[in-house]
N, C-alpha and C positions, 0 to 999 in steps of 0.2 A: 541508305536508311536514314531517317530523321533521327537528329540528336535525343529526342525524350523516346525512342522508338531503342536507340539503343541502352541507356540509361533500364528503361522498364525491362529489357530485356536483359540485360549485365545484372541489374538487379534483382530478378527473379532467378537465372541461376544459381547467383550465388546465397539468397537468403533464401531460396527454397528447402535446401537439407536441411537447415537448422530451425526450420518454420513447420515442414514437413511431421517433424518428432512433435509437433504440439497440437497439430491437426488434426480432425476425427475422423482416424484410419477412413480410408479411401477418398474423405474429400482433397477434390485438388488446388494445388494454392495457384492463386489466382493476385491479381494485383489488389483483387479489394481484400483478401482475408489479409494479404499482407498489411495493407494500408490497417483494417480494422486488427491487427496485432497491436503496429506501433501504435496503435492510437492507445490501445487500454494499456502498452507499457507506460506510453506519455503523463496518463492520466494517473497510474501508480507512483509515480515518480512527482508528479506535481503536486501529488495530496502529500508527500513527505516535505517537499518543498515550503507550503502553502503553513504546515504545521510547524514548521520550524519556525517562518516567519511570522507564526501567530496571526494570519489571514484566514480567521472566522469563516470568514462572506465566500472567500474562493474556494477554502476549504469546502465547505457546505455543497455547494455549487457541486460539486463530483459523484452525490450521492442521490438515491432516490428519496423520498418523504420518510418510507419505513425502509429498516436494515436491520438485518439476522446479523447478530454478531457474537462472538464466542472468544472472548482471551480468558477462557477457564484456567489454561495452562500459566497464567502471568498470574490472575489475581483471585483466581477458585470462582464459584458461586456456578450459575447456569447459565447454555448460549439463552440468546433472548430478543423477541425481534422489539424493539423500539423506534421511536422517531427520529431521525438521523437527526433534525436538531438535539434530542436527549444527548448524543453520541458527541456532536459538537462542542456543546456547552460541556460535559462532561473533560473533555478534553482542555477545554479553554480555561476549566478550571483550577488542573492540574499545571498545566504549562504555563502557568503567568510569568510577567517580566523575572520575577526572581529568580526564575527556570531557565538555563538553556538548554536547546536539544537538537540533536542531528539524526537524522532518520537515514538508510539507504538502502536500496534495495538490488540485487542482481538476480543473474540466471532466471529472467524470465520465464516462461513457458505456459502457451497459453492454447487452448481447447476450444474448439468450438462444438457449440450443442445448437444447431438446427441456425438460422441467419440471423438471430434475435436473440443469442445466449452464449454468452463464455466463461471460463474460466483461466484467472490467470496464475499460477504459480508460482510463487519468488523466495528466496532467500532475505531475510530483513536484518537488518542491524539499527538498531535503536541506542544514543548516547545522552544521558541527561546531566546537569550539572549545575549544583545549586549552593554557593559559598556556604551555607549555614549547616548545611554538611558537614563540610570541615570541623565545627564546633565539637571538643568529646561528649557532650554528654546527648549529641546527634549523631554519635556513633565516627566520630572522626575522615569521615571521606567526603568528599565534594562530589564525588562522580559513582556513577552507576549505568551499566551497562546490560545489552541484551542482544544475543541472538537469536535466530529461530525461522521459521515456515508461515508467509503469509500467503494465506488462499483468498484471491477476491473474486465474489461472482459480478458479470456484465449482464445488465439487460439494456440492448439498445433503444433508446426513447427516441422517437423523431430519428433525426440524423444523428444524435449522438450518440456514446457508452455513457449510461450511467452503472456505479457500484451502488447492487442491494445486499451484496450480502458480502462478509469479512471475519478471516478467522486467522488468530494468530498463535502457531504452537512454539512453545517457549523449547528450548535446546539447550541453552549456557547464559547464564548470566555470572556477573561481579560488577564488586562495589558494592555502597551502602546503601542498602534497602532504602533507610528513612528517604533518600534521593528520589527515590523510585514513588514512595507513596505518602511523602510530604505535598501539598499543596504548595506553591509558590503564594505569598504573598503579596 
């Protein structure tokens, strides 16, 4: 047997049970649903990446023009679909240099809906920290903290996944607010 013959084949034994559970009962995994898993984990992990590093451009890059999104559970109001730029600059405004933040996410799990549509499911942990925090009369903490449930939907464009839609249900948080919904400037 060829060495990428065994490789494909070691590897779909063994990521198939755990690929299987996120599969839409009865489809079978196949090397491309696998490949099109890791690609949208790769891609959830790169927009936490992208935002830490305060890459705009790359960030942007991961999403469709319009995106439904919902972090009702973090910050109240309603979901609401807007222009992923709104979404970005939004972001860019909160997280300026005087922000730092760490994003991560685990336990993927991801769904397919028909060869043009998924869903991915993860565990998130979000870390911000911003010295002026510290200050008391800014409620004396530097850091603020979140966990919770991100649901992102895929629609494949072309050859790629892009995310149009995004929803984050809040679980546990600590630390100081003001951290959380200060502006960096």
């Amino acid at each position: 047997m060829k060495p990428i013959a065994i490789l494909t084949a070691a590897t779909l034994a063994f990521a198939a049970p755990a690929a299987g559970a996120g599969l839409l009962a009865g489809q079978p995994v196949t090397v491309e649903t696998l490949v099109d898993q890791a690609e949208m984990i790769r891609i959830a992990d790169a927009i936490d990446a992208a935002v830490d590093a305060k890459d705009w451009t790359l960030t942007r890059s991961f999403f469709t023009d319009e995106i439904t999104v919902d972090f009702t559970s973090l910050v109240g109001g309603d979901p609401a679909t807007i222009p992923a730029d709104g979404l970005i600059s939004g972001w860019a405004g909160n997280l300026t240099a005087e922000k730092t933040s760490f994003h991560l996410r685990g336990n993927h799990r991801v769904t397919f809906e028909g060869d043009d549509r998924a869903t991915r499911v993860s565990h998130g942990y979000a870390w911000n920290r911003m010295e002026r925090g510290a200050l008391a009369e800014n409620g004396g903490e530097a850091r603020w903290e979140e966990w919770g449930t991100y649901e992102h939907s895929f629609v494949r464009t072309g050859d790629t996944w892009k995310v149009d839609a995004m929803t984050f249900v809040a679980t546990a948080e600590r630390g100081n607010p003001f951290v959380r919904n200060t502006p960096g400037s």
